[in-house]
C-alpha positions in Angstrom: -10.0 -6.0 4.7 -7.0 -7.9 3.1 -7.7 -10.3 0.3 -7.4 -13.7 1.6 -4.3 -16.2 0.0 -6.7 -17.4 -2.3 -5.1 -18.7 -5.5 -1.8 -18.2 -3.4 -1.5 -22.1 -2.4 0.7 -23.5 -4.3 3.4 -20.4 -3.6 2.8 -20.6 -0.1 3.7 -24.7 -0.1 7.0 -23.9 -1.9 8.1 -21.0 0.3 7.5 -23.6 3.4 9.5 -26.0 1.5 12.6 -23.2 0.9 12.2 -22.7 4.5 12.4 -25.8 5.3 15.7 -26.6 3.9 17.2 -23.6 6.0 15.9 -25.1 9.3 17.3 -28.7 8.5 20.8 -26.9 7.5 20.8 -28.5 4.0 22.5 -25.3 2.3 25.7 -24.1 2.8 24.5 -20.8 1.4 20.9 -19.0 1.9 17.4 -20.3 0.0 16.8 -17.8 -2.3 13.2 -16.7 -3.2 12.1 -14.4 -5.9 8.6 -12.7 -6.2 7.7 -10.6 -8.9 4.6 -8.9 -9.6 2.9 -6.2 -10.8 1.6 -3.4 -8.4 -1.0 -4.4 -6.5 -1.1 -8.8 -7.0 0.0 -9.6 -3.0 3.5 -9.7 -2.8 4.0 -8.3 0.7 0.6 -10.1 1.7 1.9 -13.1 0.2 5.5 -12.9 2.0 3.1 -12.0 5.6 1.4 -15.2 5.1 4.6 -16.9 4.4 6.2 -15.7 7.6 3.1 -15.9 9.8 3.1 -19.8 8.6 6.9 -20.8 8.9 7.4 -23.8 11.8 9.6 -23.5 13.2 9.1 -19.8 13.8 12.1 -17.6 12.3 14.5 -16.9 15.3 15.2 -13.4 13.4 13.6 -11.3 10.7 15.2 -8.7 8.8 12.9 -6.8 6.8 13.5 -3.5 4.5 13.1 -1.3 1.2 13.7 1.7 0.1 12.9 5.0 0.4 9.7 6.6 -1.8 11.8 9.6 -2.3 15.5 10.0 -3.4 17.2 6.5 -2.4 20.5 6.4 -0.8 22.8 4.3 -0.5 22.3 0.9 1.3 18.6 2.1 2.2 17.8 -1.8 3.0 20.4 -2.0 5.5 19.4 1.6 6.8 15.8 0.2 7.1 16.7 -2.8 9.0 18.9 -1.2 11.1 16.3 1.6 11.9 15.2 1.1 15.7 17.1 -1.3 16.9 19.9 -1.8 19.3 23.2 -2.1 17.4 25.5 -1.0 20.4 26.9 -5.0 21.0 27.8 -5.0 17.0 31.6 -5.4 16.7 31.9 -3.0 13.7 33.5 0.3 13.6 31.3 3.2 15.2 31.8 5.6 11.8 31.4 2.6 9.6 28.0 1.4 11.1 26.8 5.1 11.2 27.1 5.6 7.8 25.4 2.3 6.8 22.3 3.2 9.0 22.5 6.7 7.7 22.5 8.5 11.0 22.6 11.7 10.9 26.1 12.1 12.7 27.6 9.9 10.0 30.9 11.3 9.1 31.5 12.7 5.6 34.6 10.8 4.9 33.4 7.0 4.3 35.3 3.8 3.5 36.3 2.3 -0.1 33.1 1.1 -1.4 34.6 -2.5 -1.5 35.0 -2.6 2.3 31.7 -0.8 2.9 30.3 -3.8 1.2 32.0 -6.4 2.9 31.5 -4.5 6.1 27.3 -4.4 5.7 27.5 -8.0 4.7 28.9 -8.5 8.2 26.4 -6.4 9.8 23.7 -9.0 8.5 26.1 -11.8 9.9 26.2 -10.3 13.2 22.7 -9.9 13.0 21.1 -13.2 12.1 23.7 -14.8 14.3 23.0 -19.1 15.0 19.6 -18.0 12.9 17.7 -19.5 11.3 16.8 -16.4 9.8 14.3 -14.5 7.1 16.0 -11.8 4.9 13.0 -9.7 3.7 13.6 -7.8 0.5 10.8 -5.3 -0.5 10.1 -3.2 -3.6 14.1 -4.6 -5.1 12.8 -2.7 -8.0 13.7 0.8 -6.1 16.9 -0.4 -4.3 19.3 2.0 -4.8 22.9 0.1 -6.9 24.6 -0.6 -3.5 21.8 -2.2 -2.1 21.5 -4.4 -5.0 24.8 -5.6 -4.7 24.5 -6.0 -1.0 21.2 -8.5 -1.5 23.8 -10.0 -4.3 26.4 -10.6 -1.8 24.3 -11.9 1.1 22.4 -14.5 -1.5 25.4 -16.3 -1.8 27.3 -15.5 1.4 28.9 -19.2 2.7 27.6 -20.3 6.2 24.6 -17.4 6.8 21.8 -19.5 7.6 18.8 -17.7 6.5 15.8 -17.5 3.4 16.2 -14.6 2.1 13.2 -13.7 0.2 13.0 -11.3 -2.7 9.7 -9.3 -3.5 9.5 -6.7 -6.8 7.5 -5.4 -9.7 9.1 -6.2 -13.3 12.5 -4.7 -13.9 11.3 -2.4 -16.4 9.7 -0.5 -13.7 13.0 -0.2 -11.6 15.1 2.9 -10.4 17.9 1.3 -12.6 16.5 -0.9 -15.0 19.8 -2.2 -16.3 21.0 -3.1 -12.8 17.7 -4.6 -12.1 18.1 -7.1 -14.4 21.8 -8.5 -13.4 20.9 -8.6 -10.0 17.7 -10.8 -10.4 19.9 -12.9 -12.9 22.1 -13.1 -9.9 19.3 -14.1 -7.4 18.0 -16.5 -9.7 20.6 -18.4 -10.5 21.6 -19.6 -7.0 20.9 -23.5 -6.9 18.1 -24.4 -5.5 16.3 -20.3 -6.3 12.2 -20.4 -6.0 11.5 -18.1 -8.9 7.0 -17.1 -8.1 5.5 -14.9 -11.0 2.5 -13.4 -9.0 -0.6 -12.6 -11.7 -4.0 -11.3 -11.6 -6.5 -13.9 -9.9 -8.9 -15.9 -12.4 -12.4 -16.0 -12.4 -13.1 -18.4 -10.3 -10.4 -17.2 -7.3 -12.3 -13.7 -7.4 -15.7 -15.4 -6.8 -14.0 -17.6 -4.1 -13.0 -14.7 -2.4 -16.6 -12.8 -2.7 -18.3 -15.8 -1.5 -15.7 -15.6 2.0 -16.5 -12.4 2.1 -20.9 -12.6 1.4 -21.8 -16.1 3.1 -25.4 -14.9 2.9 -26.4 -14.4 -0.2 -24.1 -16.3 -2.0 -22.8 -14.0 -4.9 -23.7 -15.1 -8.2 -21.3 -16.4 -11.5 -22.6 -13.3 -13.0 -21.4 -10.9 -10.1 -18.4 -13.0 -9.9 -17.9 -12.3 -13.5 -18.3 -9.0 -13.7 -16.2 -8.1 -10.7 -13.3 -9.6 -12.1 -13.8 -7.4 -15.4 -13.9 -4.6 -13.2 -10.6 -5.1 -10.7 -9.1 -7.1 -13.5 -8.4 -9.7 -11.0 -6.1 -7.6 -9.3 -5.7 -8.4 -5.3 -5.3 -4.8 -4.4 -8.2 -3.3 -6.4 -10.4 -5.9 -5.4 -9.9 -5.4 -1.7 -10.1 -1.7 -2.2 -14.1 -2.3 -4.4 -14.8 -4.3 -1.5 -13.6 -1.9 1.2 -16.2 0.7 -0.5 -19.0 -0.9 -0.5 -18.3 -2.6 3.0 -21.5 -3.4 4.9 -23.9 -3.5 1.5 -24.8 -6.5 -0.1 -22.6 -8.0 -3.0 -24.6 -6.4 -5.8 -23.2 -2.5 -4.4 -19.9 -3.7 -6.4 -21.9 -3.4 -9.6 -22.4 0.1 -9.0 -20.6 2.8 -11.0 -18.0 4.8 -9.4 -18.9 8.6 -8.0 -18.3 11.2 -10.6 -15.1 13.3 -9.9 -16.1 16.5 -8.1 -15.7 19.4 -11.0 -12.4 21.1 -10.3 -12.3 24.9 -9.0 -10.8 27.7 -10.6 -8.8 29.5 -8.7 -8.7 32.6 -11.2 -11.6 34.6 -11.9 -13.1 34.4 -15.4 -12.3 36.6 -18.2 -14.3 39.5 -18.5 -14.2 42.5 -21.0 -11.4 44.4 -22.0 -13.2 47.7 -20.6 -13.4 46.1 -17.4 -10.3 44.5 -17.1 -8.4 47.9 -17.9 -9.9 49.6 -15.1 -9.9 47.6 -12.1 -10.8 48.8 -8.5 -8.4 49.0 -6.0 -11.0 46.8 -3.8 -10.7 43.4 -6.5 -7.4 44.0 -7.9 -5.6 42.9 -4.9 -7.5 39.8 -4.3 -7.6 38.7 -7.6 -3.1 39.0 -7.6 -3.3 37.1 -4.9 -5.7 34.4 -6.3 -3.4 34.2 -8.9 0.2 33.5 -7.1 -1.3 31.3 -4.6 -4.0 29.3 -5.6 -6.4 27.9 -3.1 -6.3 23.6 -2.3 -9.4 22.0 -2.5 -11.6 22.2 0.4 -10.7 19.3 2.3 -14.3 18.6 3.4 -14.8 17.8 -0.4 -12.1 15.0 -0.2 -13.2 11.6 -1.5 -10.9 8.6 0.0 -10.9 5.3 -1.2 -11.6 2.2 1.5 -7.7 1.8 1.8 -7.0 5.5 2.6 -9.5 5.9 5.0 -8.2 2.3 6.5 -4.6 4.0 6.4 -6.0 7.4 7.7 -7.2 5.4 11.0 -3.8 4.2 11.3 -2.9 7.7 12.0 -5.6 8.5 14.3 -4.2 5.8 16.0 -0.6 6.6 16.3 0.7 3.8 14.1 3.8 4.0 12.3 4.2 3.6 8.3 5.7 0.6 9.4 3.0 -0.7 12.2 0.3 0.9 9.7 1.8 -1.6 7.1 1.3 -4.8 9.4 -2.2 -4.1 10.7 -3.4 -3.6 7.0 -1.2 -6.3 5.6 0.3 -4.2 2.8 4.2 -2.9 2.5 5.3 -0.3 4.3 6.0 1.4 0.2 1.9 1.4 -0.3 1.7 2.7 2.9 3.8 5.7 2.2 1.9 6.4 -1.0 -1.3 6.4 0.9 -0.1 8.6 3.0 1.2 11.2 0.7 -2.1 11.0 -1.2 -4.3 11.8 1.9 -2.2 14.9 3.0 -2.9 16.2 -0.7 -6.8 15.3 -0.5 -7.2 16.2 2.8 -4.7 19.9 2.6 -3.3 19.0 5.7 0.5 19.4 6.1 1.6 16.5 8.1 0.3 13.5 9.6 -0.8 15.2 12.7 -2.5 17.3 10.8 -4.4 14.5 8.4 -5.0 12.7 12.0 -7.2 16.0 13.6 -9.2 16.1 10.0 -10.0 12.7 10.6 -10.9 13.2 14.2 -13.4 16.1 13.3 -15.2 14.1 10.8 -15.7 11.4 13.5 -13.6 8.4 11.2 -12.9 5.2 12.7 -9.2 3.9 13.8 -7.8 0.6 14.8 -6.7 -0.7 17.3 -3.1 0.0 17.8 -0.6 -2.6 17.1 2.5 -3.5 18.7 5.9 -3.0 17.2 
């Protein structure tokens, strides 16, 4: 259940208006947008709305971010270019390999100064007469070429297209340092929208419960006290409300579940008498025990709202990435959600996660195309 653009008006109104000046070709260069945010305040959600909203619809979207684990370089490019057809692209076959990180790449690569210029022209080639949408999630993990790729294209002469920035502060990047230079560098195009996403007041939080409870109408105090509770934060409201889907408005005022106590996997200490004269019969489990303790038992596992909405993504096939736009969260979050159920649930893939679900009769979505 996504957290309406509540208290997202006035951002919305000025990405249109960025957009706007692409379609009526007033720029010789891109519109540059830059959301930052902490985890968690509805940057992706904010940038879905944006795009769902855009008239004239964009005639091409490039959207990408980087990997959760070990970045590479140009992993925005290599998530653009991931599934789709790049066979008509007049660009060496080695050179476009290695950008999408193929497998086959070859070892030997070009100067890094041509590699640029050459992924620049891959997002030429691709946005073609646009107008076009250049999506930029989670900047904040960008591995250093990327960052100077997203430098390059927001000033790239003639490329018709918005390309819209979305990251946490630059304290919390991969490269902190680098970060910073290449949001200076975003920000100071002419013309940049610069949107500083924060927690949601008071009064947005008990907009969005009374959406949400038509009947009874929450009250100030509940208002109140849920926004003490989430902080005002988009993501943790959605995921309080998720929980306590199909109760009444005062369930959100209930205390969290205490934390199941955690297992031991080694056997308590007994005496010195007994421990210096084991049997043959315990001795061998208890080694064991203690070299390969055992997970949790997964029927114990407690998921939030969001994992258990993620989890049915599985069920149903979906993608990270088709996961992402049937829950209206980034493809990053996704991941993370993902990682976190295989640990709860001890299942070793996402085949495996989907069957647990299965067996304890969970719901899924409906599949999504794309």
């Amino acid at each position: 259940m996504p957290v309406s653009m509540v208290g997202r008006a006035g951002e919305l109104a000025e990405l249109d208006r960025a957009w706007s000046t692409v379609v009526d070709s007033r720029r010789s260069a891109p519109a540059v947008a830059v959301i930052t945010g902490e985890a968690g305040v509805g940057k992706s959600l904010l940038v879905a709305a944006a795009l769902d909203a855009f008239a004239p619809h964009p005639a091409v979207v490039l959207s990408g971010a980087a990997r959760v684990h070990s970045p590479a370089p140009y992993d925005w490019l290599a998530a653009v270019l991931t599934g789709r057809d790049t066979s008509g692209l007049d660009l060496p076959p080695d050179a476009l390999a290695w950008l999408a990180q193929q497998p086959t790449a070859p070892r030997e690569r070009y100067a890094p100064g041509t590699l640029l210029r050459l992924a620049v022209r891959v997002v030429r080639l691709l946005v073609g007469a646009g107008p076009a949408v250049l999506v930029v999630e989670d900047l904040h993990a960008l591995d250093p070429a990327s960052l100077n790729l997203v430098g390059e294209l927001a000033t790239a002469a003639d490329l018709p297209a918005l390309l819209v920035v979305a990251t946490r502060p630059a304290a919390d990047a991969v490269a902190p340092d680098l970060a910073v230079r290449a949001l200076a560098r975003l920000c100071g195009v002419r013309g940049a929208v610069r949107q500083h996403l924060g927690p949601l007041l008071p009064a947005e939080v008990a907009e969005v419960l009374t959406q949400v409870y038509a009947d009874p109408r929450p009250s100030g105090r509940l208002a109140r006290a849920v926004w003490r509770r989430t902080g005002g934060n988009p993501y943790a409201l959605t995921e309080l409300l998720a929980a306590h889907a199909g109760q009444g408005p005062e369930a959100l005022l209930r205390p969290p579940p205490p934390a199941p106590p955690a297992r031991s996997s080694v056997a308590p200490a007994r005496s010195s008498a007994a421990v210096a004269r084991p049997t043959a019969a315990r001795s061998a489990p208890a080694r064991s025990a203690a070299v390969a303790p055992r997970p949790a038992d997964p029927v114990d596992a407690e998921l939030t709202g969001r994992e258990i909405e993620v989890l049915g993504c599985l069920v149903a096939g979906m993608s990270n990435k088709q996961a992402a736009r049937a829950l209206g969260i980034s493809v990053r979050t996704v991941t993370v959600h993902v990682s976190n159920l295989l640990r709860k649930t001890g299942s070793a893939s996402r085949t495996e996660a989907a069957i647990w679900a299965v067996r304890r009769r969970l719901p899924a979505p409906t599949p999504v195309d794309g």
